[in-house]
Phi, psi and omega in degrees: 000348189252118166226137195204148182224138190222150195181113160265159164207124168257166158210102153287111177276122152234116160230207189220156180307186153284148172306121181225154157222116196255158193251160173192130207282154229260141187326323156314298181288344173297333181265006177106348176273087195262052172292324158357271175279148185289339207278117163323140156269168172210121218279112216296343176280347220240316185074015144257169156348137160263127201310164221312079166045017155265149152300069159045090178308342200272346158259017186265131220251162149314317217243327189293302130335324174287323204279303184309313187312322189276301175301320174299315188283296209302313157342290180294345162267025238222134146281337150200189208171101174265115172288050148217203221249062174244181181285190170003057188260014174209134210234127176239117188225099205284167151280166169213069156328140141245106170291111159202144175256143148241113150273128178237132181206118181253082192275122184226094158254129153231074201293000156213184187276007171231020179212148199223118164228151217223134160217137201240130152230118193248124173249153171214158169248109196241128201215086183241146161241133158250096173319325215241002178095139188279128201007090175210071193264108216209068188300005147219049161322143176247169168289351183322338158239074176286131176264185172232105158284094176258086200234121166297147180222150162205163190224142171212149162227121161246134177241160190213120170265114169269092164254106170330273172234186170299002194238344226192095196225101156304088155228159202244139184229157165217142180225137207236124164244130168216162173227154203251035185293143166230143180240075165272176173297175178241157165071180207227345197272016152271337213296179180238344173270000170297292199270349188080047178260160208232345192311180201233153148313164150301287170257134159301053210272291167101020182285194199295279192257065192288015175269353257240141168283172179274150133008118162229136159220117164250126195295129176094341153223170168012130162222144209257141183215149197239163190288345156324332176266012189266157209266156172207097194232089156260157202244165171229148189216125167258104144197148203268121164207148177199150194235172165212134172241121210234107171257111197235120177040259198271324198266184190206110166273125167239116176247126162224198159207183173211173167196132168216138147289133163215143194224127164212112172270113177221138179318158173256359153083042178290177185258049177313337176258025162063143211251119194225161188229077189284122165197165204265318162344095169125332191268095180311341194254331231313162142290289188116031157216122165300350158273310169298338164320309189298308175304322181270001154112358206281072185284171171268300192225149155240135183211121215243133189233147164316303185192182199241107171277180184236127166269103170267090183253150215182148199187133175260187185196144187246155113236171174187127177209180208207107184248170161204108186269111204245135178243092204299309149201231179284321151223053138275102168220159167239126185230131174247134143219198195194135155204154219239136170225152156261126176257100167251147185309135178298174194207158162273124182293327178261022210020071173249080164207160191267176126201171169276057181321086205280353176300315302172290167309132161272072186329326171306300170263030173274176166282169194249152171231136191263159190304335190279000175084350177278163163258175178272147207260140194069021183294332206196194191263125204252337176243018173308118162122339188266171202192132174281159189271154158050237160266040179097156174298130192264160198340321209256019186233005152331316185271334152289358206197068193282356195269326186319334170245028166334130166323318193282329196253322156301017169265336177269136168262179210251196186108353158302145140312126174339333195241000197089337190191161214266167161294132195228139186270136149212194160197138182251121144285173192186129191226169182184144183232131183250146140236123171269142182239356168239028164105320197227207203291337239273317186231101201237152193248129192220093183239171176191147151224149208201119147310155177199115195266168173210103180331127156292137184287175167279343132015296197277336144302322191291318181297333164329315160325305191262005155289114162167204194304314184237063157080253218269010174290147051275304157274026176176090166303167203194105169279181178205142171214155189238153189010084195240189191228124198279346180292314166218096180293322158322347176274332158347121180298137213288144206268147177282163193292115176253141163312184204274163168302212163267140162251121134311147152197197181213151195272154188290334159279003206292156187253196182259154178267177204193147158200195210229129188211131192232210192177112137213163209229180176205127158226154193216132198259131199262186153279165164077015175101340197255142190276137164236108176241151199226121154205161171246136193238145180219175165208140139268123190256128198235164179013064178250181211268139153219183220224035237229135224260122183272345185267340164323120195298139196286143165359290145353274184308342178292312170331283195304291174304334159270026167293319189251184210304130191322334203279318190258012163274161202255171180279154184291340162304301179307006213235325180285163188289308177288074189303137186116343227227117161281249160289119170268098174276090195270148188250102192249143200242071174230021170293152186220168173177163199202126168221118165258159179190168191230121135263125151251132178230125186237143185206149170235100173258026181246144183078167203284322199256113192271136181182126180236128171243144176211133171248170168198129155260098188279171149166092195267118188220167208181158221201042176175069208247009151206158175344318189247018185315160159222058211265146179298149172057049156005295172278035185213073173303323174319322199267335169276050156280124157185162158001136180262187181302348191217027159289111162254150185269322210212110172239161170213152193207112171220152187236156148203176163245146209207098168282102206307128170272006158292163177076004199288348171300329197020084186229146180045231158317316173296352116339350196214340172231015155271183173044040148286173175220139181227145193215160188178160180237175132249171191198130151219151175217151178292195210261170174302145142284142171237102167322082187279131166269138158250171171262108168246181171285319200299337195121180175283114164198177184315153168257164170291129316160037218299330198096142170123167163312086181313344198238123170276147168325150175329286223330308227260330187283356166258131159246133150005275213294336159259072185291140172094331161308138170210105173242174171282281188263138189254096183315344198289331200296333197268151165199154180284185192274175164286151161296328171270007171223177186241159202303170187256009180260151190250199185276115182057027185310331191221170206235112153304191192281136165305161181257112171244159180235162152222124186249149168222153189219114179244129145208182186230166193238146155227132170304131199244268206223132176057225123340345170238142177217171206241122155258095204263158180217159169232163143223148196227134178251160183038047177324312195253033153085021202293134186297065215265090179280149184217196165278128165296304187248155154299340210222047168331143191226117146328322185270000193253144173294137188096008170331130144115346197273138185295135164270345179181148230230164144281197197285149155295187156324137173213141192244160167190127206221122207222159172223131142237154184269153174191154178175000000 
């Protein structure tokens, strides 16, 4: 009546990143020395020459050195590294361990024949360090923050089986998960006494790692990111169901529900250890090379967050649904349901979040913007259009939250719904069919179509923290001061009164996407063992989510201003529609998609050698193809139609398992070299679609389209004198567009490099004693080591140096060697 399974499993992983490349200025220039480059220095006190073009050690600042100091160690951590003043000229390839435990324990009482009860407990320990930092996606991150992903996970389920009767059988299950994740940093090399920097804060903030170096972007090269950005999200997750299966004559009734809670606390990573931007645009003190700005402390901008807040988010869910599997006659069944969910938005318990209400703005009480993008001070209301969740933080959620009754954060009001948007009833139906049309097994026609909702992640929220009047206000202020000195930021100059930074924010309509997915197919049992199916799978997708800055100026208008003499175009702030405001990234659930595809499939699961093949000729397409799309000219969805971001036109996939026959007597040596297994998987897929882009005045947009071979020749894709370089794309082909029109190249009009992988996997079981045995494995991934170069971004800019170049490969060869225990 006791039945219990216990069951561990480990893994240490050591592997290595992808392979990346980064430019980082060259040993001479750290030292001040820019004899190197054609670019004039220029001594920012004098507006001359700096004599042959070095700099002064007596003028290199403390904080100037700390910035070189950082370029010096990440040098020396190169997986290679050319000392000279090229592009990608330091190749990073970190280790990247991984560690993780599972423990299982499976408990089965059945003390009568109708009733069964079972509990499961899964505990795991999941443990990576990432050199390049834990979602800090950035193509050109230096390692400068490895983190320790650490997130403990654990589980309990309990269940209950009830058989009514021989007809009418229940059960409830309830289940609880909840993880401790943390991403602190590893290591010294965020730290600021690692480099001597020495400049003073803004705020006495007193976060988790306020030791931590800042933010860095030096224009043209690398940029080094600080422990400021490590996450602290643990999630607790609840939920309770239970169904019943009613077998009445011909049908199988299935009734049920779900209820589930979920809490997840998490930071909002603000830049307490403050962001600093040495580039030469702008900058009254430049040199006119943004590293040397950076030696001598001369930033373009600095910028500082109060403190790093925190998010208690939380959010419940209804489900319910009703089937019914009907068997129409002997080879026939029809299977029907419906299933109804309540969806509510997620929400903060201390409502300390923003948004952006476009309902809310008044063109009447906006600010005035002047043509040069600054306001006029005291023109308008600065925060018109924005809105607090629900009435604000209430009285007992204060102390998470000291900022909440602030003058800045009652200036903005209160009156959203807690999520921002309302709650949504929705129902998906769903119908399928099986049919043998000669009667017996050998051969069956098999379709189904279905709604299918999909929960907006939380995501859609977490930025919500960081909206408001000063960058990251209501509830968490933030300074900024321009072209300044890192020595002392705050000396800096105060920026004339600007719109606000970027707002996340969400529309108030917003809906659940959906999308609608159908399917029919023939299958057939061939000779020899073998299954054979043909099928065609579609989908449509309706209200799916992108990210797309609403405030961006239309095309037209964009146009129109660069038409006229440079002297007289006005800033791109004077040009948007929301005055007061740069960018609004609003989360719109108005995406659309289509995927048709031919799947074939063949499998042999009989016999010493097991082998499944599949080919699918796809084709997917879309005009949103993830949660945070930002596609240029937003409202003209025609134009972002194309390939979506993950369309392979042509994947082939074979598996096999292979029971090695030597040795098969396993009489002696055959014991130890028989009753192998040798196993694989191969894979090929055609290439990404890519979107090429130029630089205008107008901003980064498609680029023109010249005619000719988009792609250079082998001959042309090695160079010598740059080993590890792979380019591609023929930079001659691509120009930016004219300013008054937009480019004739289309959305994913052209294709990176294809993939291919090949993984093989051997292992043997050996008997020790009784019941315990031993399983030794080896697996290889990518075995033969194949060179799969790909694009860092889909959207490659024509106009940046190193165009058309593969920038990043996928894992080399990987081992992995495993033991199991069984007893």
């Amino acid at each position: 009546k006791l039945f219990f399974f216990a069951g561990e499993e480990w893994k240490k992983i050591r592997r290595f990143t992808t392979p990346a490349l980064r430019t980082l200025p060259t040993a001479a220039m750290r030292s001040g020395d820019f004899s190197g480059i054609s670019t004039v220095i220029r001594d920012p006190l004098t507006g001359q020459p700096f004599p042959g073009n070095v700099i002064p050690a007596s003028r290199i600042t403390p904080d100037g050195r700390a910035i070189a100091g950082i370029y010096t160690k990440m040098a020396g951590q190169a997986s290679s590294y050319t000392d000279r003043a090229i592009a990608n000229n330091a190749l990073f390839q970190e280790e990247n361990p991984f560690d993780w435990r599972q423990d299982l324990l499976r408990l089965d009482y059945q003390p009568t024949a109708s009733h069964r009860l079972t509990a499961r407990i899964l505990l795991d320990n999941y443990n990576l360090t990432d050199p390049f930092g834990t979602f800090i996606s950035n193509s050109s991150s230096l390692p400068t923050i490895p983190t320790n992903r650490k997130r403990p996970g654990r589980n309990i389920q309990l269940s209950h089986s009830w058989t009514i009767s021989s007809t009418l059988v229940n059960e409830f299950k309830a289940n609880a998960s909840w993880n401790g994740q943390r991403v602190p940093p590893e290591g010294d090399l965020w730290k600021r006494d690692t480099y001597g920097f020495t400049f003073p804060q803004l705020f006495d903030n007193n976060d988790r790692f306020e030791d931590s170096i800042p933010d860095l972007t030096v224009g043209g090269y690398a940029t080094a990111f600080g422990a400021a950005r490590s996450l602290v999200s643990p999630t607790t997750d609840f939920q309770f169901s239970d169904h019943v299966n009613w077998l009445r004559g011909a049908h199988n009734l299935k009734v049920g529900g779900l209820v589930v809670r979920n809490r997840k606390d998490q930071n909002g990573r603000s830049l307490y250890a403050g962001q600093v931007d040495f580039n030469t645009g702008g900058n009254t003190r430049t040199t006119g090379n943004a590293f040397a700005d950076a030696l001598l402390g001369n930033f373009r901008t600095y910028s500082e967050a109060q403190y790093d807040p925190m998010g208690f988010f939380r959010f419940w869910q209804a489900e319910g649904f009703v089937s019914d599997d009907w068997r129409v006659s002997r080879n026939l069944s029809i299977e029907a349901g419906v299933r109804y969910t309540w969806h509510m938005p997620m929400y903060t318990q201390a409502n300390n979040m923003a948004s952006f209400d476009p309902a809310r703005y008044d063109p009447a009480r906006a600010v005035t913007v002047n043509r040069n993008g600054t306001l006029v001070p005291n023109s308008g209301d600065p925060y018109d259009g924005l809105v607090r969740a629900g009435e604000g933080v209430p009285q007992d959620e204060l102390f998470r939250v000291p900022t909440g009754n602030t003058a800045i954060a009652l200036a903005v009001p209160a009156g959203a719904p807690r999520g921002f948007y309302p709650d949504r009833h929705v129902f998906a139906p769903r119908v399928s069919f099986a049919w043998t049309p000669t009667g017996n097994s050998e051969t069956s026609v098999r379709g189904g179509v279905g709604l299918f909702y999909d929960r907006p992640e939380g995501n859609l929220l977490f930025g919500g923290a960081s909206n408001g009047p000063v960058n990251n206000a209501p509830y968490v202020l933030s300074a900024r001061y321009e072209n300044g000195n890192l020595s002392a930021p705050g000396g800096g100059s105060v920026p004339a009164p600007a719109p606000l930074g970027q707002i996340d924010s969400i529309d108030p309509d917003l809906k659940v996407p959906r999308s609608w997915n159908w399917s029919l197919s023939v299958q057939r049992a061939l000779p020899w063992g073998i299954f054979a199916e043909i099928g065609y799978v579609g989908s449509k997708g309706q209200d799916l989510l992108r990210q797309p800055d609403i405030n961006q100026p239309s095309f037209d208008v964009l146009a129109a201003n660069a038409a006229l003499p440079v002297a007289q175009r006005a800033n791109t702030n004077f040009l948007r529609p929301y005055k007061g405001y740069s960018q609004i990234r609003m989360r719109l659930t108005d995406g659309d998609s289509s995927y048709h595809s031919l799947q074939v499939y063949l499998s042999r699961r009989t016999g010493r050698l097991r082998w499944t093949a599949s080919y699918t000729l796809g084709r997917a397409r879309d005009n949103a193809s993830g949660n945070g799309d930002n596609p240029e000219d937003y409202l003209n969805k025609s134009y972002n139609w194309g390939p979506s971001d993950f369309d392979r036109k042509h994947v082939l996939v074979g598996t096999w398992t292979w029971q090695l026959p030597f040795f098969k007597e396993q009489q002696g040596l055959g014991r130890v070299l028989g009753g192998w297994e040798l196993s694989g998987i191969g894979r090929y897929q055609t290439g990404a679609p890519l979107t090429v882009t130029a630089d205008t005045s107008i901003g980064n947009r498609r680029a023109d389209y010249l005619g000719g071979d988009p792609y250079l020749p082998d001959s042309q894709r090695f160079d010598p004198a740059s080993p590890g370089i792979v380019r591609w794309l023929n930079p001659a082909v691509f120009a930016p567009a004219p300013e008054g029109r937009r480019g004739n190249s289309t959305r994913g009009q052209f294709r990176g490099p294809s993939l291919q992988i090949w993984d093989f996997s051997l292992r043997k079981g050996f008997a020790v004693a009784g019941d315990v045995k031993v399983q030794v494995q080896a697996d290889l991934f990518n075995i033969f080591n194949q060179k799969n170069f790909r694009f860092s971004s889909q959207t490659p800019n024509s106009s940046a140096g190193g165009f058309g170049q593969l920038t990043a490969i996928a894992p080399p060869r990987n081992v992995q060697l495993g033991v199991r225990l069984t007893f």
